[in-house]
C-alpha positions in Angstrom: 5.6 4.4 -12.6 2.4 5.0 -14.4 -0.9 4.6 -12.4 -4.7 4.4 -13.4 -7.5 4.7 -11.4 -10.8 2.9 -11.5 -14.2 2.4 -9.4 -15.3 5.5 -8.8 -18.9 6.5 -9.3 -22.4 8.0 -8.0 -23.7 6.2 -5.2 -26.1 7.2 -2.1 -25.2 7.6 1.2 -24.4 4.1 3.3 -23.3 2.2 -0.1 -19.7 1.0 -0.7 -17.6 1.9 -3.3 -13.9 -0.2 -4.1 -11.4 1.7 -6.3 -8.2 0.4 -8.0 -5.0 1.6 -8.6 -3.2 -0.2 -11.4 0.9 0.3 -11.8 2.7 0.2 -14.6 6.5 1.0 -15.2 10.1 -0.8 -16.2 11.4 -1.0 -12.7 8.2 -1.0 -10.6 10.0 -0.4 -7.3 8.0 1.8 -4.7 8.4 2.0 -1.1 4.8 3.2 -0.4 1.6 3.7 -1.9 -1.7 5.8 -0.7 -5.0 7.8 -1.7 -5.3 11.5 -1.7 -8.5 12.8 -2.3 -10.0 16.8 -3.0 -13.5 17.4 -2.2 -14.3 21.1 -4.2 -12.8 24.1 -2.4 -10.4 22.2 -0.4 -7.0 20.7 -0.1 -5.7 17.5 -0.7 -5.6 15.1 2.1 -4.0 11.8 2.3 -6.7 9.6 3.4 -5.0 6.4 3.7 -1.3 5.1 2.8 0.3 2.0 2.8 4.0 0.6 3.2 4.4 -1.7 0.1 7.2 -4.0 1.7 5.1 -4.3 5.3 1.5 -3.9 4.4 1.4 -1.4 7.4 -1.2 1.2 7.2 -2.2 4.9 7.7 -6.1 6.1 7.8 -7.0 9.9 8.0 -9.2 10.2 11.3 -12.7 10.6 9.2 -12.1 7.3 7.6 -11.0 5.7 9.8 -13.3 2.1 10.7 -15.3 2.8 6.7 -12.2 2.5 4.4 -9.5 0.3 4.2 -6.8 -0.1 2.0 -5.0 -3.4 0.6 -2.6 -4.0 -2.4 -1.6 -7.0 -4.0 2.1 -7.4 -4.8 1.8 -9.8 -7.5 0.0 -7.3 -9.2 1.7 -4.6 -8.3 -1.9 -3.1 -7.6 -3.9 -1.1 -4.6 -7.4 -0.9 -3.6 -9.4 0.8 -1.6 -12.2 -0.5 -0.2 -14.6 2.5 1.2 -18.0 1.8 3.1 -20.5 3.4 5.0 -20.2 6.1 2.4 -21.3 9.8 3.4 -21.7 13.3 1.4 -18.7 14.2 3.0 -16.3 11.9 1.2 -17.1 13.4 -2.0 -14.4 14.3 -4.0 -11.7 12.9 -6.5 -9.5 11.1 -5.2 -5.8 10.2 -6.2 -3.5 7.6 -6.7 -0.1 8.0 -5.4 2.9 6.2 -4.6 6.4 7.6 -3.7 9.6 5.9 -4.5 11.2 6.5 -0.7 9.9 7.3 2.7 6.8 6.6 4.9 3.4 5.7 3.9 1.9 8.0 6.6 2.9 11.7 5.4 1.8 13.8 2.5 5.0 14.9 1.2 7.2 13.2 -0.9 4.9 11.5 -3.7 6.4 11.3 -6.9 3.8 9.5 -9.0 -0.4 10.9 -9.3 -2.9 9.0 -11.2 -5.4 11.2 -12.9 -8.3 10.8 -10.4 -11.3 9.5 -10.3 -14.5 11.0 -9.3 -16.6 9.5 -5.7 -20.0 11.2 -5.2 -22.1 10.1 -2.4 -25.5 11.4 -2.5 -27.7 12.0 0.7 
């Protein structure tokens, strides 16, 4: 499975932002899919995650209410839809999806786009 980000960008404080998360691959077969993201000096966190079968759902407390994520099946593609925007959700962030398991912990992905950049300026 081979994914590619798009959306990011510069954008001030309060704006909105949507990124994309295109899948390619033979056998496209995934059991979940989510966003990391790594703001400079820190870790990756999963922000959000998504069962692909269910359409269930998993935010990270900060984003919780400002970002939601959605895929479409028939184009075996995921979105994130981010609002309210603040400095603090600066960072790249990743596409990921895992083959097995839950949509809700941060082990277990086996596929990473190459990031795309989200800076929110104050």
């Amino acid at each position: 499975v081979q994914l590619v980000e798009s959306g990011g960008g510069l954008v001030q404080a309060g704006a909105s932002l949507r990124l994309s998360c295109a899948s390619s691959g033979r056998a496209f077969s995934v059991s979940a899919m989510g966003w990391f993201r790594q703001a400079p000096g820190k870790e990756r966190v999963l922000v959000a995650g998504i069962s692909w079968s269910t359409g269930r759902t998993y935010y990270e407390d900060s984003v919780k209410g400002r970002f939601t994520i959605s895929r479409d099946t028939s184009k075996n593609t995921m979105y994130l839809q981010m609002n309210t925007l603040q400095p603090e959700d600066t960072a790249v962030y990743y596409c990921v999806a895992k083959r097995a398991g839950d949509y809700f912990s941060e082990d277990r992905w086996d596929n990473w786009g190459q990031g795309t950049q989200v800076t929110v300026s104050s």
